[in-house]
C-alpha positions as CSV (number, residue, x, y, z in Angstrom):
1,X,8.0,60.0,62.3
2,X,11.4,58.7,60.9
3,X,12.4,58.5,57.4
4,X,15.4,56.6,56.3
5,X,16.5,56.7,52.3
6,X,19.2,53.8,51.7
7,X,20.8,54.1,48.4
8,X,24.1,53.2,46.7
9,X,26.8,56.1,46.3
10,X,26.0,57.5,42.5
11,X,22.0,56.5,42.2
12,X,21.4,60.3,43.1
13,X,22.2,63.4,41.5
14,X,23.7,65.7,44.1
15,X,20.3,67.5,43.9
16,X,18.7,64.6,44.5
17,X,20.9,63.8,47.3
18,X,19.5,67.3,49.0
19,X,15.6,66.9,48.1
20,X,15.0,63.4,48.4
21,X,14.5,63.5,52.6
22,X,12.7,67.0,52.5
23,X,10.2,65.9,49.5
24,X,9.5,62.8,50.9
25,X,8.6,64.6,54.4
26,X,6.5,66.5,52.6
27,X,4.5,63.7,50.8
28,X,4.4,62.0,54.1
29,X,2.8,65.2,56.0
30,X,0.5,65.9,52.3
31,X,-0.8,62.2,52.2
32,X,-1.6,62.0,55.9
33,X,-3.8,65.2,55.8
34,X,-1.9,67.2,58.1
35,X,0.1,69.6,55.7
36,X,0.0,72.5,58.3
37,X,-0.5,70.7,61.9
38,X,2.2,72.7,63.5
39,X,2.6,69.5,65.8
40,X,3.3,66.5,63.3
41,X,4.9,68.4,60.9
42,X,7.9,69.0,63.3
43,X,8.3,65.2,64.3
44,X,8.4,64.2,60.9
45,X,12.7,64.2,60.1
46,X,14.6,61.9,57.7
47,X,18.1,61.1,57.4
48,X,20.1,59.5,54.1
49,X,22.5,57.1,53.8
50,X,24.8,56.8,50.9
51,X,26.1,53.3,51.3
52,X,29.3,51.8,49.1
53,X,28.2,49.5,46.3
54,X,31.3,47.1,46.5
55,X,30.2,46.7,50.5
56,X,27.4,44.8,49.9
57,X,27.0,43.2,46.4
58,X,28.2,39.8,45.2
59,X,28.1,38.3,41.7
60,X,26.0,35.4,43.4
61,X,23.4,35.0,46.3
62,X,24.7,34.6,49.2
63,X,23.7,31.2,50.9
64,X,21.4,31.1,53.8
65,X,23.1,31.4,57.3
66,X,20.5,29.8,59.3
């Protein structure tokens, strides 16, 4: 069971860079009722990614590319 965390570079404290993954594993394992199945519990792994602000914004909308 994946978990991706997309943020910009700077929303996070460095602490919250480290906890965010692990604490959201565990709310996913708590709110599925199966805090200490000892065979979803290892499946469940997350990854973050720190992306660059000044990659993706713009001042305006982009237009749609259809």
């Amino acid at each position: 069971m994946p978990i991706a965390v997309i943020a910009s570079a700077g929303a996070l404290t460095r602490v919250g860079e480290r906890e965010i993954v692990p604490q959201l594993s565990d709310a996913l394992i708590d709110v599925s009722g199966l805090t200490g199945n000892t065979f979803f519990t290892p499946m469940v792994a997350g990854v973050l990614h720190l992306l660059d602000p000044s990659t993706y914004t713009r001042e305006e909308p982009a237009a749609p590319s259809y």
